[in-house]
C-alpha positions as CSV (number, residue, x, y, z in Angstrom):
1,X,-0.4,-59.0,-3.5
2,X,0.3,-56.4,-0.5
3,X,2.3,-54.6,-2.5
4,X,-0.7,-53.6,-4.7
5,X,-3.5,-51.6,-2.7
6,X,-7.4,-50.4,-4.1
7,X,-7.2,-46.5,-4.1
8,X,-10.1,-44.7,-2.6
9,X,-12.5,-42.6,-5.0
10,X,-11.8,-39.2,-5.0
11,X,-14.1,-36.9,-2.2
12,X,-16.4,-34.6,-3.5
13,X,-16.0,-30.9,-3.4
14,X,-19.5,-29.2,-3.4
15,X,-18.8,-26.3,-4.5
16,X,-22.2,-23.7,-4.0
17,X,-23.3,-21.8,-7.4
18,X,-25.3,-18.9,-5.8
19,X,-23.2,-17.9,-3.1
20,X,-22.8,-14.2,-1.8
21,X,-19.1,-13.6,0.0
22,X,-20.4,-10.2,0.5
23,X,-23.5,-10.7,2.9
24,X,-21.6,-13.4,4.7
25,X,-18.9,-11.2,5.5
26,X,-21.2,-8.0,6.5
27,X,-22.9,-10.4,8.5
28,X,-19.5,-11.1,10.4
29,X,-19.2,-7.7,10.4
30,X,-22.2,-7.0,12.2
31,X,-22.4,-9.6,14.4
32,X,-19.1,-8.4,15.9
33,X,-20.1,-4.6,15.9
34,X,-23.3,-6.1,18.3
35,X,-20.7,-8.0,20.3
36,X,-18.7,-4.8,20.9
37,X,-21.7,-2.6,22.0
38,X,-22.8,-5.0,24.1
39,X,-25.7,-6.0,22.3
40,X,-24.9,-10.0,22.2
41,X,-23.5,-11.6,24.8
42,X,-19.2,-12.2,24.4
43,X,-18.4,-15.5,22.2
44,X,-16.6,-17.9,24.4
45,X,-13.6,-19.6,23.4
46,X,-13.6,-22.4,20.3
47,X,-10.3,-23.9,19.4
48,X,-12.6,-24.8,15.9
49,X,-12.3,-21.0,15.3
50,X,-8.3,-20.9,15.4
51,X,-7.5,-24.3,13.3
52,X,-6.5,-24.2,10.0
53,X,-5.4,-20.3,10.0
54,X,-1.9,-20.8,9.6
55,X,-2.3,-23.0,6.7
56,X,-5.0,-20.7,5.3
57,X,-2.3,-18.1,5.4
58,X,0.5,-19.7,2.8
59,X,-0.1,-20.8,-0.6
60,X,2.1,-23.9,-0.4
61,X,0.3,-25.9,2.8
62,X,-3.3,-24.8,1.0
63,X,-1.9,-26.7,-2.0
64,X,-0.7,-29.4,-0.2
65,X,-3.6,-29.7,1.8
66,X,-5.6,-29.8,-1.1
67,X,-4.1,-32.4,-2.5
68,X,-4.3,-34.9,0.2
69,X,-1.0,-34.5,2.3
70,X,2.4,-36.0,2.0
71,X,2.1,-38.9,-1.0
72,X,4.6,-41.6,0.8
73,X,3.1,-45.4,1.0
74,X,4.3,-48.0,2.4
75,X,6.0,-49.8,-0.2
76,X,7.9,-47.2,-1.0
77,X,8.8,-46.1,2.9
78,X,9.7,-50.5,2.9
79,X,12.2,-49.8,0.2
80,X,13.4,-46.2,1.5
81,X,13.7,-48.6,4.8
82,X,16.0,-51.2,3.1
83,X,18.3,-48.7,1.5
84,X,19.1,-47.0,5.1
85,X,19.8,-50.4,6.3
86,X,22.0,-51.2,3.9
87,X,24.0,-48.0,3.8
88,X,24.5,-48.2,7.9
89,X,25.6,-51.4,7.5
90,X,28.1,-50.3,4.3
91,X,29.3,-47.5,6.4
92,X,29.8,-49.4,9.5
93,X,31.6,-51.8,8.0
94,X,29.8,-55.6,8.2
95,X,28.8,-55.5,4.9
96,X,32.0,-56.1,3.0
């Protein structure tokens, strides 16, 4: 029975139905304006604002991030794993 797992409900993706891009952004803008003119004092360094920008960037990793990653388990990487094994040992000679 290992071979045979329980999958895990899908996550829930709250998605807001009265949501304004537009002030959100102009707030940005604004805040950073401040920042520049001395207004606010100068952000200090997140690494949380830099993840995720390169994969925000390129259609195919926001795809396959939406979708949960690379789909290899384990029974299958078991048989991938027996096939290599049997092929080094074909090609090294012990087999026949």
């Amino acid at each position: 029975m290992g071979m045979f797992s329980v999958r895990e409900p899908r996550r829930i993706e709250h998605k807001y139905i009265y949501y304004d891009e537009r002030k959100e952004r102009l707030a940005k803008i604004e805040e950073r304006a401040k920042r520049e003119l001395g207004m606010l004092p100068e952000e200090e360094y997140n690494p949380e604002n830099i993840r995720g920008k390169f994969v925000e960037g390129t259609t195919h990793l926001k795809r396959r991030l939406e979708n949960g990653g690379p789909r290899i388990t384990f029974p299958v990487a078991v048989v991938l794993l027996f096939f290599l094994v049997l092929l080094l040992l074909y090609l090294s000679g012990n087999l026949m």
